[in-house]
VEXTIPA-307488 format. One record per residue (C-alpha): residue number from 1; residue in one letter; x, y, z. Coordinates in steps of 0.2 Angstrom, whole numbers, plus 5000, padded with zeros to 4 digits. Each point is the difference from the previous one (the first is absolute). Layout:
BEGIN
k,r,X,Y,Z
NUM,A,X,Y,Z
...
***
This chain:
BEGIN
k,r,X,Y,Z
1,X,4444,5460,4918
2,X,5014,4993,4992
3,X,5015,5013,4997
4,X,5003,5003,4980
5,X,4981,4991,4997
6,X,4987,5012,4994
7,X,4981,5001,5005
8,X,4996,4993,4982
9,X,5010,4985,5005
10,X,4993,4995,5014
11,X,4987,4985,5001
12,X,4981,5008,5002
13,X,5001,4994,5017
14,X,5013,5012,5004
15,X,4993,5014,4993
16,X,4984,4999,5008
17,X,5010,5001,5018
18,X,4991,5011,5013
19,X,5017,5011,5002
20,X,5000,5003,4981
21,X,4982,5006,4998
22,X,5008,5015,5012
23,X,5010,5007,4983
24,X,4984,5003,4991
25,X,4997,5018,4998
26,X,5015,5005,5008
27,X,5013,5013,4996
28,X,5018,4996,5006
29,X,5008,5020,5005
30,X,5020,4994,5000
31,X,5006,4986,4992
32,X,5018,4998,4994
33,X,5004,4994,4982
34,X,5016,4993,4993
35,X,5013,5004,4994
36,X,5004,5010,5014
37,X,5015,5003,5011
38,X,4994,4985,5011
39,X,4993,4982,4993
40,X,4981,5001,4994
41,X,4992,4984,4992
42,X,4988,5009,4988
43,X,5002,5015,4988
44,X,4985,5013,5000
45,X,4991,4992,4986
46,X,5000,4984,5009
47,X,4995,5007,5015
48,X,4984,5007,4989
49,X,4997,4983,4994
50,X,4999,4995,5015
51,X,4992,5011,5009
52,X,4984,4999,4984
53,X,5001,4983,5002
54,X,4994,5000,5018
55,X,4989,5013,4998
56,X,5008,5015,5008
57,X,4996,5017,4995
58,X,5017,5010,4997
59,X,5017,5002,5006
60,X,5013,5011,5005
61,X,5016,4995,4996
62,X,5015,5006,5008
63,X,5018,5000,4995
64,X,5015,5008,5009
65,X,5010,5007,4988
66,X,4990,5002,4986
67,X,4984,5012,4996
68,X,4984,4987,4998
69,X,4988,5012,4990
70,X,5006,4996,4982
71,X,4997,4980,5002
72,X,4983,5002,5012
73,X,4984,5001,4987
***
């Protein structure tokens, strides 16, 4: 996958890649948003986005300076 495209971007063929079908149904436990005190490429709405859009389940986002529980829905 191409750094900065989304799932929604990619061409169907893409999407429908064996490695992808994996995410379905899963729940990432410990993921990193930005900002943050080290470089992050997606804020936590983003990563939900994202996460819908290829069929994940839930997340749980981390951050290292900052309580997560007002932002997490």
């Amino acid at each position: 996958m191409t750094i900065g495209m989304t799932l929604m971007e990619l061409p169907d063929s893409a999407v429908n890649r064996p490695d992808l079908e994996l995410l379905r149904g899963a729940v990432d436990i410990h993921i990193h948003h930005g900002p943050d005190l080290y470089a992050r490429i997606q804020d936590p709405f983003e990563l939900a986005q994202e996460a819908r859009s290829a069929g994940m389940r839930g997340l749980c986002i981390k951050r290292h300076n900052f309580p997560t529980g007002g932002i997490a829905a």
